[in-house]
N, C-alpha and C positions, 0 to 999 in steps of 0.2 A: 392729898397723896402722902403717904409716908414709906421710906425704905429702908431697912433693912437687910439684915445679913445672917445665913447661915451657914454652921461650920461643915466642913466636908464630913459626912458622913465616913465613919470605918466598916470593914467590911469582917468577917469570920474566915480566919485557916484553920487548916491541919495544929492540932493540940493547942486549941483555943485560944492561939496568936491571932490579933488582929494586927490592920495596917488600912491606912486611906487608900493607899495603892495597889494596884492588883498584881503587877509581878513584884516589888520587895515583897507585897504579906507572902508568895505562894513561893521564894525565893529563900525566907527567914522562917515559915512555919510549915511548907508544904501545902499541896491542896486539905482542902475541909475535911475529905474523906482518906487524908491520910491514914493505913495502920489495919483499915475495915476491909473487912473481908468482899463488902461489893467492890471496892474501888478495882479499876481497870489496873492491872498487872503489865502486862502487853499489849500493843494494840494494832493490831496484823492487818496491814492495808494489800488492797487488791487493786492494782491498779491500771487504767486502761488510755493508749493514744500514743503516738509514733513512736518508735523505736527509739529518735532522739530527746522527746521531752520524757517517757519514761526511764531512761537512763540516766537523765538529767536530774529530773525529781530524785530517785535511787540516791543518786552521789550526794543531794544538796541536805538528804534527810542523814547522810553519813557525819555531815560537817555538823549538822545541826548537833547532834547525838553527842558531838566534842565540845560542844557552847560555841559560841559565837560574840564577837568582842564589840561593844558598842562601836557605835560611830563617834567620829571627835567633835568633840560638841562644850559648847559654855554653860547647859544643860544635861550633867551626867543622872537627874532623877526621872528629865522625859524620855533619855536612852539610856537604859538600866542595859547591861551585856545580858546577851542568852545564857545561862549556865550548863545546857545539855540535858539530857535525860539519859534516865537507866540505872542511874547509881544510887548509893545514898547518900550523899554529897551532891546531888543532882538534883532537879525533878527527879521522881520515883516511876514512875511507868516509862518500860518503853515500847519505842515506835518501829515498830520492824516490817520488811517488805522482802517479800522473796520472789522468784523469776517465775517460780510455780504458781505464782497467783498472780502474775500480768496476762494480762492481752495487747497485743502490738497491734497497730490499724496495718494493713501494707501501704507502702507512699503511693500505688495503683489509687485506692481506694477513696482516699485523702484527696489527692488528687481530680474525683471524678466529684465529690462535692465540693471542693473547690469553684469547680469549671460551671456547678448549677445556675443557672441566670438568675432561678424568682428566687427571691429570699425566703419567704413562708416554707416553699418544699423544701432548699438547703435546710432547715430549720428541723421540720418534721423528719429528713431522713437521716440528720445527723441523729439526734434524740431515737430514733429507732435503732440506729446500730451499735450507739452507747449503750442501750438497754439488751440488746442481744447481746455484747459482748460479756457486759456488766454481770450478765441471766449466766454466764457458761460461766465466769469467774468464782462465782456465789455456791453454783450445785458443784461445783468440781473441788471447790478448797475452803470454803466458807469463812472469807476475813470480816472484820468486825467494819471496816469502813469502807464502802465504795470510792474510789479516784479517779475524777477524770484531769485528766492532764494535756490537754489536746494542744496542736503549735497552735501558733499564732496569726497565722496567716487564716486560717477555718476561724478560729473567734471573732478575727476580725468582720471574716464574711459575711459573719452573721448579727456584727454588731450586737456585742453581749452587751447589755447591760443587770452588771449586777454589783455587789458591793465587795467583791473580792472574797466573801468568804472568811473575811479574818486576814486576808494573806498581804493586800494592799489594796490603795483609795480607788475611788470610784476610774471609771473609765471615760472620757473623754463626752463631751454633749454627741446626741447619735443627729441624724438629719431627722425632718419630720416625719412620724411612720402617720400610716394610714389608718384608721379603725381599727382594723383588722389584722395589723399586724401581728406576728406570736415573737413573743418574748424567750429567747432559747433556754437563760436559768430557771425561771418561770416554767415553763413547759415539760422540760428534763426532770425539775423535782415532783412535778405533779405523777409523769410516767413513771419515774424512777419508785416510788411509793409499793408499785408491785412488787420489788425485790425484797421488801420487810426489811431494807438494809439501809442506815445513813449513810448521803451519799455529799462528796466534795469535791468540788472545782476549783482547781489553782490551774491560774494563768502563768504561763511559761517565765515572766518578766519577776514569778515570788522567786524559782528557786534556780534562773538564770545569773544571781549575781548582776542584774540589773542594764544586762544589756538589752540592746534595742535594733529590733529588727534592721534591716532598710528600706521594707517595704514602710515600716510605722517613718519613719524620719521622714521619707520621700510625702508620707501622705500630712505630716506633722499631725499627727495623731498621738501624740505620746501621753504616759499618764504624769502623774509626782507618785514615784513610787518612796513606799516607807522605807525605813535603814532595815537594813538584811535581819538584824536580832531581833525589831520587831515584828517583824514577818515572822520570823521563828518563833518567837510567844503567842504569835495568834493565832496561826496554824497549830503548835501544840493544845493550844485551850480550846479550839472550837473538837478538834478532836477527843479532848479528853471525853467536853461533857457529850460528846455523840456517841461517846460506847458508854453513856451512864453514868458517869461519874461525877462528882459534883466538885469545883474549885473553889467556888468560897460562897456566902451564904450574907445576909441582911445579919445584924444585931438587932434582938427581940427581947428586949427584959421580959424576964418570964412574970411578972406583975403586969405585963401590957393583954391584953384580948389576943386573943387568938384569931388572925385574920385571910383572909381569901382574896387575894386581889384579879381583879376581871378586865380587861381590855376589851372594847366593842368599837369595832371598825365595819366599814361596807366597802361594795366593792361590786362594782358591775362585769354580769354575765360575759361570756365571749362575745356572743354577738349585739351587746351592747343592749338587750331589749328588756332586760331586766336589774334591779338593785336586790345584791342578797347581803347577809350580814356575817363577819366572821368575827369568829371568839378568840381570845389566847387568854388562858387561864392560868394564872400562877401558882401554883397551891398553896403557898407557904413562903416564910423566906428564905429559904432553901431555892427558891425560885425552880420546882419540877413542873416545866410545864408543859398545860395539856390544850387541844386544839377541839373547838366544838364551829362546827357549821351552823348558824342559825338560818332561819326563816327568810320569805322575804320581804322586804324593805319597802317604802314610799316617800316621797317628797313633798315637804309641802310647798305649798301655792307660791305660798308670800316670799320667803326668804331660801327654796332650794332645799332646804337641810333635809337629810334623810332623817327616819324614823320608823320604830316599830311598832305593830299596833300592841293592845294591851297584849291581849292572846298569844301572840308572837315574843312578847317580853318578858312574859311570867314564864311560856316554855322555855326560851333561852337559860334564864338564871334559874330555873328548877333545874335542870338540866347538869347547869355548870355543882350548882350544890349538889346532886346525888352523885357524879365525878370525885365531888372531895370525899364524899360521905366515905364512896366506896374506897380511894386512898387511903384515909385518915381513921376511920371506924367510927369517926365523930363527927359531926358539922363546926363551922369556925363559929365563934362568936361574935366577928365582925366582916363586913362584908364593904369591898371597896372597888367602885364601880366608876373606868374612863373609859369614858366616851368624846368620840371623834367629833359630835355636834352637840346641838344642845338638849336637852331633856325635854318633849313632851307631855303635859300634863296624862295624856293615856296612857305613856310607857310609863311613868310615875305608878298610877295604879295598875301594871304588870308586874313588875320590877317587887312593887309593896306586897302584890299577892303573893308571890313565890317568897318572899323572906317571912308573911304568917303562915303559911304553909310549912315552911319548914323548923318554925320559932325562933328565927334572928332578929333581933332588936335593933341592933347597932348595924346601920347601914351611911357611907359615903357617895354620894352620885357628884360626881364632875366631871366637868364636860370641858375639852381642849378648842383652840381656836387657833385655825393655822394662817389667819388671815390680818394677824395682827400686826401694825406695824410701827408701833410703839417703842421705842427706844431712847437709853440713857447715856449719856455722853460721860466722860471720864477725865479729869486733866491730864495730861501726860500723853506718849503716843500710846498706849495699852487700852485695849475696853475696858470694861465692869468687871468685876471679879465672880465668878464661877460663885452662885450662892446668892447672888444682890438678890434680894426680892422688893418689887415694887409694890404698893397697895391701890389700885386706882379705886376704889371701892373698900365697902364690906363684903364682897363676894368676890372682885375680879383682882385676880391678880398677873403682875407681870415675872417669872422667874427666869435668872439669867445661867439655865443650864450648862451652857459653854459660855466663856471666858477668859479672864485672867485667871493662873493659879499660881497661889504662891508657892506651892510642894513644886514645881516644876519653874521657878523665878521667871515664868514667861507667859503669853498668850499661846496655845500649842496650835493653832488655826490657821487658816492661811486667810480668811475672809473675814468682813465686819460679822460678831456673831448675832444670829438672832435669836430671840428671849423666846420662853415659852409661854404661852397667855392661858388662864385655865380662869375659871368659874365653879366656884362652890354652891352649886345648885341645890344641894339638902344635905347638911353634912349632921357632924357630933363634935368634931372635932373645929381648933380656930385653924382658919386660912395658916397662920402659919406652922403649925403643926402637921398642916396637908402636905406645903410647900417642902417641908423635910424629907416627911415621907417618898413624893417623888423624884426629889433630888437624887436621895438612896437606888431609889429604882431605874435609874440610870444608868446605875452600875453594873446592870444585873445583864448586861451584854455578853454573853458570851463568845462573838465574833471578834471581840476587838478589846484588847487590855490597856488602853490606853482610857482613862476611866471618865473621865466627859463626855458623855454620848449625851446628845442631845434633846432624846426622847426617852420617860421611863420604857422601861420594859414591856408594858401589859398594853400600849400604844404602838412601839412599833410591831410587836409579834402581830397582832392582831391583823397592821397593815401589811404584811409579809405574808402572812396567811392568807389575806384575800387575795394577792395577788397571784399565788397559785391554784388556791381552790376553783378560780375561773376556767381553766387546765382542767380539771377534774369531771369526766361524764359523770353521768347518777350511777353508772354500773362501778366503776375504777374504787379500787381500795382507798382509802381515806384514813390516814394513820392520825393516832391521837397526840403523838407525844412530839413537842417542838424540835426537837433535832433533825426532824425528818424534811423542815421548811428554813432552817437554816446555812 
């Protein structure tokens, strides 16, 4: 075994400022597309759910728009203050919302789903009347983001589980659902797709100033909600790039290949009777990405792992390459391919046909393993540092995504972290040259500014993606571009 250490990847601003961090670089340089004529100017939300969380929301994006003052901390680089938006001493876009593009629920209405017993129908008729409202807000004023803002007490009904959106951490363990339960984020973004408009949920508790029902106390249900300014960064950044815009971008020596990276995830039907496979394609480092639905899937005998057959694999990544083709006017010259299990000798020859099909040379296949439970111990009370990489092999290795970080003189976590485990299954490149690469790709979250995510990018979209596309009949619109499953 041997381990190693890699340095924190930096990222691309606004006037060719870099920074490790994602709010100082976008704080000291602006976003990447500072100045361009695409970057979002305004960004005019429409938003829909009681009179008092829409009022609330309203006020909280008021405060937001003045900055917002870190929390007191021994850690002023993990909580960096919000600076506001609008000015030029700001953020540069802003974030506006006007009465003429809300819809209010009446508390009748609220009320009567409330009162629903089965969960699945609470579920389906909330999500029908978020999209009707959503549908009149859209033809009547046309804002660039859809909002739902709904209380607390419905979210709860419905046991959301989803990741906040950017806004704050996860939500609480739900009890055990049944096969067949629907998942309400899941579900909403899948319907929500008809509007051709990106659409976001904040829970009452982002721009509540962090109070807490009584109903959540009585049930001790509560979450760890993030400090108010990061909620403020997240919520601006998942907005930014949903009306297009791009906040910061990978470093590409322009001497490196030209590359295309590919996430392949699976993910079973509603009614559980089939495995299909989902795509999240990143174009570039720029990270614009775009979402392909593949084929479907089987298992094998011995060990479970899903797979494509050849024919199914060579359509998938032709697929993804004439997507780039048509962005780029060109094809990449490197192709870099994670997967959720492990490779196939037949997806091998799918995979090879579609990259001589389309004359790519330089192709990366690895495969991730979530099942690993390998871990390094550290002196002191802190884990491993964000970057350890272990070697247990010439192919396998251990990388320790989350961590300790010294930019932040702490572990930012609340739990033991766990490593990421991957396998070099036909590369170009060495393991540790890989291991960089997706460290970087970790970054590329645009939910969450706080830059340790635990999965690159082209891994989690992928799983994010299938779990809506199972939502999705064969008739229902099916958008390409990632904003839309965010």
């Amino acid at each position: 075994m041997k381990i190693d250490f890699l340095s924190e990847p930096e990222l691309e601003f606004g006037n060719g400022g870099r920074h490790i961090d994602i709010r100082f670089g976008m704080m000291h340089h602006k976003p990447l597309d500072y100045g361009l004529s695409s970057a979002p100017k305004d960004i005019k939300l429409g938003i829909v759910g009681s009179s008092e969380t829409v009022e609330g929301l309203q006020a909280w994006l008021e405060r937001c728009k003045q900055g917002i003052e870190a929390k007191r901390s021994n850690q002023p680089y993990l909580f960096p203050d919000f600076p506001g938006y609008g000015e030029t001493d700001t953020l540069p876009t802003d974030i506006s919302s006007d009465s003429r593009r809300n819809a209010t629920i009446s508390n009748r209405e609220l009320e009567k789903l409330v009162q629903q017993e089965d969960r699945n129908t609470l579920v389906r008729e909330t999500v029908n009347l978020l999209i009707q409202e959503l549908k009149y807000i859209d033809e009547k004023t046309g804002p660039d983001v859809l909002v739902c803002a709904l209380p607390a007490n419905l979210l709860e009904k419905m046991e959301l589980q989803d990741e906040g959106e950017g806004n704050s951490s996860k939500p609480s363990k739900q009890a055990k659902r049944t096969e067949v339960d629907l998942d309400f984020h899941d579900l909403f973004k899948a319907k929500a797709m008809s509007l051709r408009k990106p659409t976001q949920i904040i829970w009452p508790d982002t721009f509540n100033l962090g109070k807490i029902s009584q109903e959540r106390k009585s049930r001790k249900k509560t979450r760890t909600l993030q400090d108010e300014a990061t909620r403020a960064w997240n919520f601006y950044t998942a907005l930014y790039y949903k009306t297009l815009g791009t906040p910061w971008r990978l470093i590409r020596d322009p001497r490196e290949l030209t590359t295309c990276y590919i996430g392949i995830s699976f993910y079973k039907s509603l009614d559980r009777s089939t495995l299909q496979t989902s795509t999240a394609q990143i174009f570039n480092e720029r990270g614009e990405g775009v979402i392909l639905r593949g084929g479907q899937a089987d298992i094998t005998k011995d060990d479970r792992q899903p797979y494509l057959h050849a024919a199914d694999a060579a359509d998938l990544l032709s697929n993804a390459l004439s997507l780039y083709r048509r962005e780029h006017r060109t094809l990449p010259a490197r192709v870099v391919l994670h997967k959720t299990s492990r490779y196939l000798p037949e997806e091998f020859d799918g995979f090879q046909d579609a990259l001589d099909k389309h004359g790519i040379d330089t192709a990366e296949f690895i495969s991730f393993d979530d099942r690993s439970g390998t871990r390094l111990f550290r002196y002191g009370k802190y884990p491993p540092l964000r970057g350890t990489l272990l070697s247990l092999d010439d192919h396998t290795c251990i990388l320790y995504t989350r961590g300790s970080i010294d930019f932040f003189s702490t572990y930012p976590g609340m739990y033991i972290p766990r490593p990421l485990k991957f396998r070099c299954e036909s590369t170009e490149e060495t393991p540790r040259a890989l291991a960089q690469e997706i460290l970087a790709l970790t970054k590329m979250n645009w939910n969450n500014t706080q830059f340790d995510r635990g999965e690159p990018i082209t891994i989690r979209a992928a799983r994010q993606v299938g779990r809506i596309l199972k939502y999705v009949d064969k008739n229902d619109i099916v958008e390409s571009h990632y904003r839309f499953y965010m």
